[in-house]
C-alpha positions in Angstrom: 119.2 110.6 93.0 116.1 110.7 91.0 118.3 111.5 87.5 120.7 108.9 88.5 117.9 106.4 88.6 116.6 107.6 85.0 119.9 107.5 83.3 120.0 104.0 84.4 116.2 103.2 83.5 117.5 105.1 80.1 120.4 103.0 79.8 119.8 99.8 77.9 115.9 101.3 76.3 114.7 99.3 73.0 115.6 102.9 71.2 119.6 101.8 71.9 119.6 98.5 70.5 121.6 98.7 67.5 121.4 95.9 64.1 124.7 96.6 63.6 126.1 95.6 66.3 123.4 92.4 67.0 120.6 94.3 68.8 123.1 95.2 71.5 123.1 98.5 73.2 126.4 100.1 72.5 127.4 100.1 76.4 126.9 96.5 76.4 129.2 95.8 73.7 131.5 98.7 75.2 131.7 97.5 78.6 131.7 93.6 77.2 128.7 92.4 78.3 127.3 91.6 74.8 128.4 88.0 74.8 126.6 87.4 78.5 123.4 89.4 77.4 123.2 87.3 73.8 124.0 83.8 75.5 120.8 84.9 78.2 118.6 85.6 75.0 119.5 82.6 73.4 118.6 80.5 76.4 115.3 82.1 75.8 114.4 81.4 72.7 115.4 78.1 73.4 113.2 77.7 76.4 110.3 79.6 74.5 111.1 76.7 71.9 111.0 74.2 73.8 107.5 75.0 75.2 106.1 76.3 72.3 107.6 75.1 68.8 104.5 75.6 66.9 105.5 79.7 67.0 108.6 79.5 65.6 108.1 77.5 62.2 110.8 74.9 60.5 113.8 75.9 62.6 114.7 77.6 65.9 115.7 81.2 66.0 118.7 82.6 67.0 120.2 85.9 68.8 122.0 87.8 66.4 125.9 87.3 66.9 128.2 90.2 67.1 130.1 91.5 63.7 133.5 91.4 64.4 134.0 95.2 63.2 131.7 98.0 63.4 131.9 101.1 62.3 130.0 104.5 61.8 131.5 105.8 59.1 133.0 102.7 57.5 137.2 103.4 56.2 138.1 102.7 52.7 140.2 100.3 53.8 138.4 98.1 56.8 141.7 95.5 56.7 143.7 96.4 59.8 146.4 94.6 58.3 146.8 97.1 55.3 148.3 100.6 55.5 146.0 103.1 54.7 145.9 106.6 52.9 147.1 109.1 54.9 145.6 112.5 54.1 148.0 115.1 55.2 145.8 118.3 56.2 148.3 121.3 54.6 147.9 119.3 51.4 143.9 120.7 51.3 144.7 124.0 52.0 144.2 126.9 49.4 147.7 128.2 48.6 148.1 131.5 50.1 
């Protein structure tokens, strides 16, 4: 019970929150609770606007929006439209 407990404390920890995929942990955008989480951090930085605009300078801030692709290791060719290179594995092989 006591893991259990920690995987969830563990689950969505500051050390998980991703800029490339808007500060989101990557089981929130998995699962698709991204969009829920970033509305709920906009409506605080609204509220914290709204009580104290003097913090925030010439314009209101803004939870970051998520990319519409992400990738780890980015492909050549990102279009999902356009074929891409297909790399046939016998064609690296030494000749034997």
């Amino acid at each position: 019970m006591a893991r259990a407990a920690q995987d969830d404390a563990d689950a969505g920890t500051p050390a998980d929150l991703h800029s490339g995929i808007g500060l989101h942990t990557p089981a929130s955008v998995h699962h698709g609770t991204a969009d829920l989480v970033r509305e709920q951090r906009q409506r605080t930085l609204d509220t914290a606007w709204t009580t104290h605009p003097e913090r925030f300078g010439r314009r209101r801030s803004r939870a970051p929006r998520l990319p519409d692709r992400a990738w780890i290791n980015k492909p050549d060719n990102p279009d999902p439209d356009q074929p891409t290179t297909e790399i046939h594995p016998a064609a690296h092989l030494p000749a034997s």
